[in-house]
C-alpha positions in Angstrom: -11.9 91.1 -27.5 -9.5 88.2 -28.1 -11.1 84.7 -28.1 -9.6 82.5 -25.4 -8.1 79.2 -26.9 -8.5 76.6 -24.0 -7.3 72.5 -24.7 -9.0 70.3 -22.3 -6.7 67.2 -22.1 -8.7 63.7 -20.8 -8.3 59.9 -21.4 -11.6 58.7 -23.3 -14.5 60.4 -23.8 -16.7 58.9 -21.7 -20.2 59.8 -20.1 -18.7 61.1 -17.2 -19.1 64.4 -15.0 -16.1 66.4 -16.3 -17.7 65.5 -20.5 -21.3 65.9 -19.3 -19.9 69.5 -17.8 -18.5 70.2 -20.9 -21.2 69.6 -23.0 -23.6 71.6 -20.9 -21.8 74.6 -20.8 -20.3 74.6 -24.4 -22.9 77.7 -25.3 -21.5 79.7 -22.3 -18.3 79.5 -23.5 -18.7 80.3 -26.7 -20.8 83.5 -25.5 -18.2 84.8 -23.0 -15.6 84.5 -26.8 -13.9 81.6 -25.3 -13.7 78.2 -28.0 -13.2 74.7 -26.0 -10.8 72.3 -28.2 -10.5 68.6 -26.1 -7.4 66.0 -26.7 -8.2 62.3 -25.8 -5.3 60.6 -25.0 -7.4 57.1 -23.8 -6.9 54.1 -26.0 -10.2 55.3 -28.1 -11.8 58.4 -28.6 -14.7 57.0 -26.2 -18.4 57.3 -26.6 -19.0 60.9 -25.6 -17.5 62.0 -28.4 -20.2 62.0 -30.3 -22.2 64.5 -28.2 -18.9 66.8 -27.8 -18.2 67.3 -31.5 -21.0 69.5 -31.7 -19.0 72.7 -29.2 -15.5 71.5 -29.5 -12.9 70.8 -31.7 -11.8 67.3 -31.1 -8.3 65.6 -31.7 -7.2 62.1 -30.5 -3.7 61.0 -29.5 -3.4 57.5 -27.7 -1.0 57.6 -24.3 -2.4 53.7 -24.1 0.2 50.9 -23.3 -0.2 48.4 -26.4 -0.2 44.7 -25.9 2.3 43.7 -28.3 4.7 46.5 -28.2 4.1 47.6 -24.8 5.2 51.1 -23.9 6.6 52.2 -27.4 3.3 53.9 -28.7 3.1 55.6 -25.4 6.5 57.2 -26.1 6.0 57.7 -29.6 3.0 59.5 -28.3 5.0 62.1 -26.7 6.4 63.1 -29.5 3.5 63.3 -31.7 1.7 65.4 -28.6 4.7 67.5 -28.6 4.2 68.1 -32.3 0.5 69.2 -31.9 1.1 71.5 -28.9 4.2 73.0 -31.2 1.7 73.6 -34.1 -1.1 74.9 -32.5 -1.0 77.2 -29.7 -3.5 77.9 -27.3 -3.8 80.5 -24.2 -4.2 78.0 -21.5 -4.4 74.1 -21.6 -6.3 72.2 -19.1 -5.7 68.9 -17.9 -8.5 67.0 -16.3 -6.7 63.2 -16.8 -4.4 62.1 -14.4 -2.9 58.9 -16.6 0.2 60.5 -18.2 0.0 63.5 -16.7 3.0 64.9 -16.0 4.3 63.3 -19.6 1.4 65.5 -21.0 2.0 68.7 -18.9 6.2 68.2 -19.8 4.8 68.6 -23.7 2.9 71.8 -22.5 6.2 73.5 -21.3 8.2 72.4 -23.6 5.7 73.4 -26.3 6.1 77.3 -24.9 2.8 77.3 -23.1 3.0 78.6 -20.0 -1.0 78.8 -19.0 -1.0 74.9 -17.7 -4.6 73.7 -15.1 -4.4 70.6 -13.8 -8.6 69.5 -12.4 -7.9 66.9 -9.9 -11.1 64.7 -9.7 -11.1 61.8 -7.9 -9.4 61.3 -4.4 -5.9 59.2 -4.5 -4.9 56.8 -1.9 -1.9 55.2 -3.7 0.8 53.1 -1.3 4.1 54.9 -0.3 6.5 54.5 -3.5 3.5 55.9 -5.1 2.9 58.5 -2.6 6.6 60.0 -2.9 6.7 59.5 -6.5 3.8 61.6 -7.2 4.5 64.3 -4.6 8.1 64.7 -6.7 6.0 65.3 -9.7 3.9 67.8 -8.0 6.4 69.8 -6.8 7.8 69.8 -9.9 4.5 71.3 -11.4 4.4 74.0 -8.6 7.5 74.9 -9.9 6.6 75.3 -13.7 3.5 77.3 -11.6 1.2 74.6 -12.9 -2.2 75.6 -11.1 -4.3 73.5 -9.3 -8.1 73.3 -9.3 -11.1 70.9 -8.1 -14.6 71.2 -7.6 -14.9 68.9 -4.6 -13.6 69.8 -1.4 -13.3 66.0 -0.4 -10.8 65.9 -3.4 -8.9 69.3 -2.1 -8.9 67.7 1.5 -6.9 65.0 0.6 -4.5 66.6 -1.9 -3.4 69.0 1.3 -3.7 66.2 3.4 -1.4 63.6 1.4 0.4 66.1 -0.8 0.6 69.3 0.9 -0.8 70.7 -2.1 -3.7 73.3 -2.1 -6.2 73.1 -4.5 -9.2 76.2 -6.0 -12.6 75.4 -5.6 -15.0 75.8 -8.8 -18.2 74.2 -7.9 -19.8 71.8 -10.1 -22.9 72.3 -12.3 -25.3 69.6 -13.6 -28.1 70.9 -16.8 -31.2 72.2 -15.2 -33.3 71.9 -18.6 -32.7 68.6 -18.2 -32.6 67.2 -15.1 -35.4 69.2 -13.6 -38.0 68.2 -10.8 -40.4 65.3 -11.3 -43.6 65.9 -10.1 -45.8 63.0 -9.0 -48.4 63.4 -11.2 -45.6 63.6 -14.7 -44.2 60.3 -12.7 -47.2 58.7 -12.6 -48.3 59.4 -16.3 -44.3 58.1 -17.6 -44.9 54.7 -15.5 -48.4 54.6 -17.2 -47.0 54.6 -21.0 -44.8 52.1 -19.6 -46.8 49.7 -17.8 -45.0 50.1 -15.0 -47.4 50.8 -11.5 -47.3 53.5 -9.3 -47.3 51.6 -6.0 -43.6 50.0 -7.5 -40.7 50.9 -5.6 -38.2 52.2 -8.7 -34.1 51.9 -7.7 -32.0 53.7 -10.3 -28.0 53.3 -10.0 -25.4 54.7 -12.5 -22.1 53.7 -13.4 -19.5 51.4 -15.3 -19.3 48.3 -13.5 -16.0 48.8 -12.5 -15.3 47.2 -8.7 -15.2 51.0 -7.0 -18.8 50.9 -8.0 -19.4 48.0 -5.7 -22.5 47.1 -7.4 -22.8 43.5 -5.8 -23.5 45.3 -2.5 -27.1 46.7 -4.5 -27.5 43.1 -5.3 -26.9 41.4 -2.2 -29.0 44.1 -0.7 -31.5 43.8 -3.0 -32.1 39.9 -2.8 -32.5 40.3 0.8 -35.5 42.7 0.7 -38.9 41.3 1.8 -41.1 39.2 -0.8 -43.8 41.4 -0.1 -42.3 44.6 -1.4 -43.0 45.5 -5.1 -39.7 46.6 -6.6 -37.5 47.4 -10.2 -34.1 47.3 -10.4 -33.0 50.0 -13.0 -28.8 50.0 -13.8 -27.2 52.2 -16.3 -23.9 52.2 -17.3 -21.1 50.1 -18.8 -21.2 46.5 -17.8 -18.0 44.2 -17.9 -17.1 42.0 -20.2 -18.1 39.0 -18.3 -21.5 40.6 -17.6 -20.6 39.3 -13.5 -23.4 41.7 -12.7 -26.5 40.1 -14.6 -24.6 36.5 -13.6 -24.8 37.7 -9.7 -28.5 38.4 -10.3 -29.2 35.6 -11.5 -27.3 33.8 -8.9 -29.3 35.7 -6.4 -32.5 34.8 -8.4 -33.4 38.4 -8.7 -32.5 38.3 -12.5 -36.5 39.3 -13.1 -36.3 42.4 -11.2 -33.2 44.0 -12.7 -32.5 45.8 -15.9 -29.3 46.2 -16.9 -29.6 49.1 -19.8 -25.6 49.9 -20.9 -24.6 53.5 -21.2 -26.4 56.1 -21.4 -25.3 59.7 -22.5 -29.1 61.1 -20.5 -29.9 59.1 -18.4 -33.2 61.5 -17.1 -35.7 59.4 -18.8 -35.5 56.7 -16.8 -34.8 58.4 -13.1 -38.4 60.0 -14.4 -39.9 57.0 -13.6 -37.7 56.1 -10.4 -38.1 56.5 -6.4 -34.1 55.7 -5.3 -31.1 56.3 -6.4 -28.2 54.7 -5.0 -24.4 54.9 -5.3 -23.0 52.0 -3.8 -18.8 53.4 -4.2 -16.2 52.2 -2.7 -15.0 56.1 -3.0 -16.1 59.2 -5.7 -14.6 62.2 -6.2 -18.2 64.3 -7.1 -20.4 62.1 -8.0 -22.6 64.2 -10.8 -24.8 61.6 -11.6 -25.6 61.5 -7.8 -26.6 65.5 -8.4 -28.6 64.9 -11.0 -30.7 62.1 -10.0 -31.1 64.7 -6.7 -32.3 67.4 -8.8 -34.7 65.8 -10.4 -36.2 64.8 -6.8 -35.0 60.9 -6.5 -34.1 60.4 -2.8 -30.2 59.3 -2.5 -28.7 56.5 -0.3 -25.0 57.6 -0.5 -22.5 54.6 1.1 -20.5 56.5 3.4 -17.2 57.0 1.8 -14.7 59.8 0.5 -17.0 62.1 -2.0 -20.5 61.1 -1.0 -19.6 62.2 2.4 -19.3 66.0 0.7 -23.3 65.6 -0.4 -24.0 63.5 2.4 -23.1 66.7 4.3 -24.3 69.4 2.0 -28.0 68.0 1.3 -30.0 67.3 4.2 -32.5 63.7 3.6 -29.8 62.1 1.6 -29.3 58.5 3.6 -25.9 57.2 4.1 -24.8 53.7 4.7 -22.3 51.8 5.6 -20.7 49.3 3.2 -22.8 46.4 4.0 -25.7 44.8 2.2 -27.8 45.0 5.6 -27.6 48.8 5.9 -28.3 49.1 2.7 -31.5 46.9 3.1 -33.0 49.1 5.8 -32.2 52.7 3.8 -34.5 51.4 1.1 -37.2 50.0 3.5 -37.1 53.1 5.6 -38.0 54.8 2.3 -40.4 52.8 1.3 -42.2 52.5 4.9 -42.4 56.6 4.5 -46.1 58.0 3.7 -46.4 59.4 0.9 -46.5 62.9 1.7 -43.6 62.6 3.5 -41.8 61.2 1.1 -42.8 63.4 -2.0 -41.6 66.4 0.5 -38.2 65.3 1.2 -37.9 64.5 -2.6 -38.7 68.3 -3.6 -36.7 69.6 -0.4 -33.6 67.6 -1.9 -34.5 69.3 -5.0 -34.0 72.7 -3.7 -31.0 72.1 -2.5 -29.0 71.1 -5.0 -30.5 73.6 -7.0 -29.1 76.1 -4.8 -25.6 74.7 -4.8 -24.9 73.3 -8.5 -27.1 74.9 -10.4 -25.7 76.2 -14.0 -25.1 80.0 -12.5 -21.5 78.5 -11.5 -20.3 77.8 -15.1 -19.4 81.4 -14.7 -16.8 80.3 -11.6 -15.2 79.2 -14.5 -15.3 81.7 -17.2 -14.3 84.4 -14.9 -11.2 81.9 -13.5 -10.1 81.4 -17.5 -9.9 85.1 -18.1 -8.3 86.1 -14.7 -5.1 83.6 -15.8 
Protein backbone atom coordinates (compact mmCIF):
# COMPACT_ATOMS: atom_id res chain seq x y z
CA UNK A 1 0.00 0.00 0.00
CA UNK A 2 1.13 3.55 -0.72
CA UNK A 3 2.06 5.58 2.33
CA UNK A 4 -0.19 8.69 2.64
CA UNK A 5 1.98 12.03 2.71
CA UNK A 6 -0.18 14.51 4.82
CA UNK A 7 1.33 18.37 5.70
CA UNK A 8 -0.32 19.76 8.68
CA UNK A 9 0.05 23.63 8.28
CA UNK A 10 -0.21 25.77 11.93
CA UNK A 11 1.22 29.02 13.35
CA UNK A 12 3.65 28.01 16.29
CA UNK A 13 3.93 25.00 17.93
CA UNK A 14 2.41 25.44 20.92
CA UNK A 15 0.95 23.10 23.76
CA UNK A 16 -2.34 23.33 22.41
CA UNK A 17 -5.23 20.73 21.55
CA UNK A 18 -4.62 20.33 17.76
CA UNK A 19 -0.28 19.63 18.73
CA UNK A 20 -1.26 17.67 21.86
CA UNK A 21 -3.60 15.54 19.14
CA UNK A 22 -0.89 15.18 17.06
CA UNK A 23 1.46 13.94 19.32
CA UNK A 24 -0.86 11.37 20.74
CA UNK A 25 -1.80 9.79 17.78
CA UNK A 26 1.57 9.97 15.82
CA UNK A 27 1.91 5.90 16.36
CA UNK A 28 -1.60 5.39 14.69
CA UNK A 29 -0.58 7.06 11.86
CA UNK A 30 2.29 5.60 11.23
CA UNK A 31 0.60 2.09 11.68
CA UNK A 32 -2.41 2.70 9.28
CA UNK A 33 1.15 3.70 6.50
CA UNK A 34 0.23 7.24 6.74
CA UNK A 35 3.67 9.76 7.71
CA UNK A 36 2.56 13.27 9.36
CA UNK A 37 5.07 16.24 8.08
CA UNK A 38 3.85 19.83 10.06
CA UNK A 39 4.89 23.46 8.56
CA UNK A 40 4.93 26.29 11.24
CA UNK A 41 4.32 29.44 9.74
CA UNK A 42 4.22 31.47 13.47
CA UNK A 43 6.97 33.85 14.07
CA UNK A 44 9.01 30.79 15.94
CA UNK A 45 8.86 27.26 15.61
CA UNK A 46 7.11 27.39 19.26
CA UNK A 47 7.67 25.12 22.20
CA UNK A 48 5.86 21.96 21.15
CA UNK A 49 8.24 21.40 18.79
CA UNK A 50 10.27 19.67 20.73
CA UNK A 51 7.78 16.81 21.63
CA UNK A 52 6.60 16.66 17.73
CA UNK A 53 10.01 15.97 16.25
CA UNK A 54 9.94 12.69 17.51
CA UNK A 55 6.52 11.48 14.70
CA UNK A 56 6.89 14.22 12.29
CA UNK A 57 8.95 15.77 9.97
CA UNK A 58 9.14 19.42 10.83
CA UNK A 59 9.89 22.58 8.59
CA UNK A 60 9.44 26.28 9.60
CA UNK A 61 8.44 29.16 7.33
CA UNK A 62 7.52 32.53 9.14
CA UNK A 63 4.07 34.26 7.65
CA UNK A 64 4.86 36.84 10.78
CA UNK A 65 4.61 40.61 10.10
CA UNK A 66 8.17 42.07 11.03
CA UNK A 67 8.59 45.23 13.02
CA UNK A 68 11.00 46.98 10.82
CA UNK A 69 9.98 45.86 7.51
CA UNK A 70 6.47 45.22 8.11
CA UNK A 71 4.72 42.98 5.56
CA UNK A 72 7.77 42.22 3.24
CA UNK A 73 8.80 38.92 4.96
CA UNK A 74 5.23 37.87 4.90
CA UNK A 75 5.25 38.20 1.10
CA UNK A 76 8.56 36.91 0.69
CA UNK A 77 7.14 34.09 2.54
CA UNK A 78 4.77 33.14 -0.07
CA UNK A 79 7.23 32.61 -2.29
CA UNK A 80 9.49 30.53 -0.32
CA UNK A 81 6.14 28.43 0.74
CA UNK A 82 5.37 28.15 -2.84
CA UNK A 83 8.89 26.73 -3.40
CA UNK A 84 8.52 23.99 -0.70
CA UNK A 85 4.99 22.88 -1.80
CA UNK A 86 6.60 22.82 -5.55
CA UNK A 87 9.51 20.59 -4.30
CA UNK A 88 7.82 18.36 -2.26
CA UNK A 89 4.60 16.86 -2.90
CA UNK A 90 2.25 15.45 -0.64
CA UNK A 91 -1.30 13.59 -1.05
CA UNK A 92 -3.26 15.92 0.94
CA UNK A 93 -2.21 19.10 2.99
CA UNK A 94 -4.07 20.07 6.05
CA UNK A 95 -4.51 23.37 7.31
CA UNK A 96 -5.34 23.83 10.98
CA UNK A 97 -4.16 27.90 11.22
CA UNK A 98 -6.32 30.40 10.22
CA UNK A 99 -3.63 33.45 10.11
CA UNK A 100 -2.61 33.42 6.39
CA UNK A 101 -4.79 31.01 5.38
CA UNK A 102 -6.04 31.58 2.32
CA UNK A 103 -2.27 32.96 1.23
CA UNK A 104 -1.23 29.37 2.39
CA UNK A 105 -4.11 27.38 0.69
CA UNK A 106 -3.44 29.76 -2.77
CA UNK A 107 0.41 28.17 -2.55
CA UNK A 108 -1.43 24.62 -2.24
CA UNK A 109 -3.24 25.08 -5.65
CA UNK A 110 -0.90 26.68 -7.26
CA UNK A 111 1.70 24.08 -6.16
CA UNK A 112 -0.64 21.32 -8.14
CA UNK A 113 -2.12 19.86 -4.97
CA UNK A 114 -5.41 19.43 -5.19
CA UNK A 115 -6.21 17.29 -1.68
CA UNK A 116 -6.50 20.84 0.44
CA UNK A 117 -8.46 20.36 4.62
CA UNK A 118 -9.00 23.28 6.17
CA UNK A 119 -9.78 22.25 10.60
CA UNK A 120 -11.61 25.24 11.75
CA UNK A 121 -11.04 25.43 15.56
CA UNK A 122 -12.09 28.23 17.27
CA UNK A 123 -15.42 30.09 16.81
CA UNK A 124 -15.17 33.64 14.79
CA UNK A 125 -17.14 36.63 15.63
CA UNK A 126 -15.31 39.22 13.46
CA UNK A 127 -17.27 42.73 12.60
CA UNK A 128 -19.01 43.10 9.14
CA UNK A 129 -15.98 44.17 6.70
CA UNK A 130 -14.46 41.16 8.29
CA UNK A 131 -17.49 39.07 7.96
CA UNK A 132 -17.82 39.73 4.06
CA UNK A 133 -14.27 39.60 3.48
CA UNK A 134 -13.82 36.18 4.87
CA UNK A 135 -17.07 34.74 3.39
CA UNK A 136 -15.41 35.96 -0.27
CA UNK A 137 -12.49 33.78 0.66
CA UNK A 138 -14.52 30.87 1.60
CA UNK A 139 -16.35 30.71 -1.28
CA UNK A 140 -13.55 30.91 -3.08
CA UNK A 141 -12.15 27.73 -1.32
CA UNK A 142 -15.52 25.91 -1.97
CA UNK A 143 -14.65 26.48 -5.36
CA UNK A 144 -11.08 25.12 -5.48
CA UNK A 145 -13.29 22.16 -3.36
CA UNK A 146 -11.18 22.98 -0.34
CA UNK A 147 -12.98 20.72 2.45
CA UNK A 148 -14.03 21.69 5.61
CA UNK A 149 -13.68 19.90 8.91
CA UNK A 150 -14.01 20.57 12.81
CA UNK A 151 -14.31 18.53 15.76
CA UNK A 152 -16.66 20.79 17.72
CA UNK A 153 -20.04 21.27 16.80
CA UNK A 154 -20.12 24.81 18.58
CA UNK A 155 -17.44 25.70 15.97
CA UNK A 156 -19.63 24.05 12.84
CA UNK A 157 -22.75 25.97 14.34
CA UNK A 158 -21.33 29.13 13.81
CA UNK A 159 -19.50 28.56 10.47
CA UNK A 160 -23.28 27.66 8.92
CA UNK A 161 -24.64 30.19 11.01
CA UNK A 162 -22.24 33.25 9.94
CA UNK A 163 -20.88 31.75 6.77
CA UNK A 164 -23.23 29.40 5.35
CA UNK A 165 -20.56 27.00 5.26
CA UNK A 166 -20.95 23.37 6.45
CA UNK A 167 -18.46 21.83 8.31
CA UNK A 168 -17.49 17.41 9.02
CA UNK A 169 -17.43 16.37 12.39
CA UNK A 170 -14.26 14.35 13.63
CA UNK A 171 -14.44 14.15 17.32
CA UNK A 172 -11.69 14.96 19.45
CA UNK A 173 -9.36 12.50 21.42
CA UNK A 174 -7.29 13.36 24.55
CA UNK A 175 -4.31 10.31 25.70
CA UNK A 176 -5.97 7.92 28.00
CA UNK A 177 -2.39 6.45 29.33
CA UNK A 178 -2.11 9.62 30.43
CA UNK A 179 -4.74 11.36 31.61
CA UNK A 180 -6.41 8.48 33.31
CA UNK A 181 -8.68 8.41 36.59
CA UNK A 182 -7.32 9.56 39.89
CA UNK A 183 -8.44 7.58 42.56
CA UNK A 184 -8.64 9.06 46.10
CA UNK A 185 -6.34 7.05 47.69
CA UNK A 186 -3.19 7.74 44.61
CA UNK A 187 -4.50 11.58 45.39
CA UNK A 188 -4.03 11.39 48.71
CA UNK A 189 -0.46 9.63 48.65
CA UNK A 190 0.82 12.53 45.58
CA UNK A 191 -0.43 15.43 48.15
CA UNK A 192 1.55 13.50 50.85
CA UNK A 193 5.11 13.58 48.93
CA UNK A 194 4.14 16.99 48.52
CA UNK A 195 3.14 18.28 51.79
CA UNK A 196 0.19 19.35 50.54
CA UNK A 197 -3.11 18.06 52.93
CA UNK A 198 -5.90 16.24 51.95
CA UNK A 199 -8.71 18.39 53.53
CA UNK A 200 -7.09 21.40 50.89
CA UNK A 201 -9.45 22.47 48.27
CA UNK A 202 -6.92 22.17 44.95
CA UNK A 203 -8.12 24.67 41.78
CA UNK A 204 -6.23 23.86 38.60
CA UNK A 205 -6.66 26.29 35.50
CA UNK A 206 -4.78 26.03 32.11
CA UNK A 207 -3.99 28.42 29.56
CA UNK A 208 -1.78 31.38 28.14
CA UNK A 209 -2.74 34.38 29.87
CA UNK A 210 -4.13 35.85 26.91
CA UNK A 211 -7.47 38.16 27.85
CA UNK A 212 -10.04 35.37 26.22
CA UNK A 213 -8.80 33.42 29.18
CA UNK A 214 -10.23 35.85 31.55
CA UNK A 215 -8.13 34.74 34.30
CA UNK A 216 -8.82 37.86 36.61
CA UNK A 217 -12.39 36.57 37.01
CA UNK A 218 -10.47 33.20 38.93
CA UNK A 219 -8.86 35.91 40.93
CA UNK A 220 -11.54 38.13 41.76
CA UNK A 221 -13.46 35.00 42.60
CA UNK A 222 -10.97 33.59 44.45
CA UNK A 223 -10.14 36.64 46.86
CA UNK A 224 -13.72 36.70 47.69
CA UNK A 225 -13.95 33.04 49.08
CA UNK A 226 -14.39 32.61 52.82
CA UNK A 227 -11.24 32.86 55.26
CA UNK A 228 -12.24 29.74 56.67
CA UNK A 229 -11.88 27.66 53.50
CA UNK A 230 -8.43 25.88 53.01
CA UNK A 231 -7.48 26.40 49.37
CA UNK A 232 -4.33 26.28 46.41
CA UNK A 233 -4.41 28.09 43.57
CA UNK A 234 -2.62 25.93 40.81
CA UNK A 235 -2.20 27.97 37.07
CA UNK A 236 -0.44 26.57 34.11
CA UNK A 237 0.29 28.06 31.14
CA UNK A 238 2.01 31.08 29.49
CA UNK A 239 1.98 34.20 31.49
CA UNK A 240 2.30 37.73 29.93
CA UNK A 241 5.01 39.72 29.78
CA UNK A 242 3.99 42.06 32.41
CA UNK A 243 3.21 39.05 34.71
CA UNK A 244 -0.59 41.27 35.33
CA UNK A 245 -1.70 37.90 36.71
CA UNK A 246 0.79 37.37 39.76
CA UNK A 247 0.57 41.55 40.10
CA UNK A 248 -3.56 41.04 40.44
CA UNK A 249 -2.78 38.46 43.12
CA UNK A 250 -0.96 40.30 44.90
CA UNK A 251 -3.15 43.18 44.55
CA UNK A 252 -5.90 40.97 45.81
CA UNK A 253 -3.48 39.74 48.61
CA UNK A 254 -4.00 36.19 47.53
CA UNK A 255 -0.37 36.08 46.18
CA UNK A 256 0.27 33.13 48.92
CA UNK A 257 -2.27 30.88 47.62
CA UNK A 258 -1.43 30.97 43.89
CA UNK A 259 1.15 29.26 41.84
CA UNK A 260 1.80 30.44 38.71
CA UNK A 261 3.88 27.38 37.01
CA UNK A 262 4.44 28.59 33.05
CA UNK A 263 3.78 25.98 30.35
CA UNK A 264 3.54 22.83 30.59
CA UNK A 265 3.70 20.17 27.70
CA UNK A 266 1.66 17.42 30.64
CA UNK A 267 0.19 19.04 32.73
CA UNK A 268 -1.38 15.45 34.58
CA UNK A 269 0.98 15.73 37.36
CA UNK A 270 -0.36 18.42 38.91
CA UNK A 271 -4.41 17.98 38.23
CA UNK A 272 -3.27 14.52 40.21
CA UNK A 273 -3.20 16.39 43.12
CA UNK A 274 -6.26 18.82 42.27
CA UNK A 275 -10.17 18.96 43.19
CA UNK A 276 -11.39 21.88 40.35
CA UNK A 277 -10.66 22.74 37.37
CA UNK A 278 -11.82 25.85 35.88
CA UNK A 279 -11.97 27.55 32.47
CA UNK A 280 -12.83 30.94 33.01
CA UNK A 281 -13.00 31.95 28.65
CA UNK A 282 -14.43 34.45 27.33
CA UNK A 283 -15.10 31.83 24.35
CA UNK A 284 -13.23 28.19 23.21
CA UNK A 285 -13.51 26.31 20.43
CA UNK A 286 -12.86 22.56 22.26
CA UNK A 287 -11.27 23.18 25.06
CA UNK A 288 -8.91 19.81 25.38
CA UNK A 289 -7.39 20.66 28.43
CA UNK A 290 -10.97 20.99 29.82
CA UNK A 291 -11.29 16.97 28.63
CA UNK A 292 -8.42 16.06 30.09
CA UNK A 293 -8.59 17.47 33.46
CA UNK A 294 -12.41 15.62 33.19
CA UNK A 295 -10.93 12.40 32.50
CA UNK A 296 -8.74 12.26 34.97
CA UNK A 297 -11.95 12.88 37.46
CA UNK A 298 -11.37 16.81 38.36
CA UNK A 299 -14.90 18.37 38.56
CA UNK A 300 -15.19 21.31 35.77
CA UNK A 301 -16.81 24.81 36.33
CA UNK A 302 -17.12 25.79 32.65
CA UNK A 303 -18.16 29.84 32.21
CA UNK A 304 -21.06 29.66 30.01
CA UNK A 305 -19.83 30.70 26.64
CA UNK A 306 -19.43 29.44 22.96
CA UNK A 307 -17.42 25.87 23.26
CA UNK A 308 -17.90 25.08 26.93
CA UNK A 309 -21.46 25.15 26.33
CA UNK A 310 -20.80 21.88 23.83
CA UNK A 311 -19.30 19.93 27.25
CA UNK A 312 -21.42 21.88 29.41
CA UNK A 313 -24.13 19.98 27.44
CA UNK A 314 -22.47 16.61 26.73
CA UNK A 315 -21.17 15.78 30.43
CA UNK A 316 -23.65 15.79 33.05
CA UNK A 317 -21.98 17.45 36.77
CA UNK A 318 -19.91 19.89 34.86
CA UNK A 319 -21.04 23.48 36.58
CA UNK A 320 -21.45 26.42 34.48
CA UNK A 321 -21.26 30.02 35.34
CA UNK A 322 -21.85 33.11 34.25
CA UNK A 323 -19.09 35.59 33.70
CA UNK A 324 -19.05 37.09 37.04
CA UNK A 325 -16.70 36.57 39.95
CA UNK A 326 -19.88 35.96 42.29
CA UNK A 327 -21.07 32.92 40.30
CA UNK A 328 -17.92 31.75 40.18
CA UNK A 329 -17.55 32.03 44.04
CA UNK A 330 -20.61 29.83 44.74
CA UNK A 331 -19.59 26.93 41.96
CA UNK A 332 -16.47 26.33 44.04
CA UNK A 333 -18.24 26.52 47.48
CA UNK A 334 -21.00 24.28 46.26
CA UNK A 335 -18.17 21.91 45.57
CA UNK A 336 -16.56 22.15 48.39
CA UNK A 337 -19.88 22.05 50.81
CA UNK A 338 -20.42 18.45 48.87
CA UNK A 339 -19.67 15.26 51.17
CA UNK A 340 -17.29 13.45 50.25
CA UNK A 341 -18.90 10.63 48.74
CA UNK A 342 -20.77 12.66 46.80
CA UNK A 343 -18.25 14.32 45.43
CA UNK A 344 -15.75 11.45 44.63
CA UNK A 345 -18.91 9.99 42.68
CA UNK A 346 -19.57 12.78 40.47
CA UNK A 347 -15.75 12.94 39.81
CA UNK A 348 -15.65 9.20 38.47
CA UNK A 349 -19.21 9.70 36.72
CA UNK A 350 -17.55 12.74 34.82
CA UNK A 351 -14.85 10.27 34.11
CA UNK A 352 -16.96 7.90 32.32
CA UNK A 353 -18.20 10.16 30.23
CA UNK A 354 -15.74 11.60 28.56
CA UNK A 355 -14.25 8.40 28.24
CA UNK A 356 -17.10 7.44 26.32
CA UNK A 357 -17.06 10.44 24.00
CA UNK A 358 -13.18 11.35 23.33
CA UNK A 359 -11.50 8.54 24.11
CA UNK A 360 -8.42 7.55 21.60
CA UNK A 361 -10.87 4.99 19.48
CA UNK A 362 -11.76 8.21 17.33
CA UNK A 363 -8.21 8.83 15.96
CA UNK A 364 -9.47 6.31 13.56
CA UNK A 365 -12.46 9.09 12.44
CA UNK A 366 -9.48 10.39 11.02
CA UNK A 367 -7.54 7.79 9.40
CA UNK A 368 -10.47 6.46 7.67
CA UNK A 369 -11.39 10.36 6.48
CA UNK A 370 -7.54 10.69 5.05
CA UNK A 371 -7.85 7.55 2.97
CA UNK A 372 -11.49 8.14 1.78
CA UNK A 373 -10.09 11.73 0.10
Amino acid sequence: MKKIRILHVLGSLNFSGQEIMMENSSSYMKDANIKPFILSTGHNIGPAYNILKKGHEINHISFAKHKIFGPLPRFLAFFSLLNFLSKNKFHIIHIHTEANFFKICFCAILSGHKNIVRTVHSVFFSNLIMRIRRKLILKLCKFFNVKFISNSKTVAKNELKNYNLKLLILDAFYNESKYFYNYDFKKKSLRKKIKISSNKLVLLSVGNCSAIKNHNLILKSLSILPKKLNWIYIHVGDEDINKSERKLSKQLNIQNKCKFLGAKHDFSRYAFISDIYIMSSLGEGLGMATIEASAIGLIPILTKVPGNNEILKKIKGTIGIELNPISLKKAILKISLMKKEKRLKLSFLIHQQIKKYYSRKNIYQYIKYYKSI
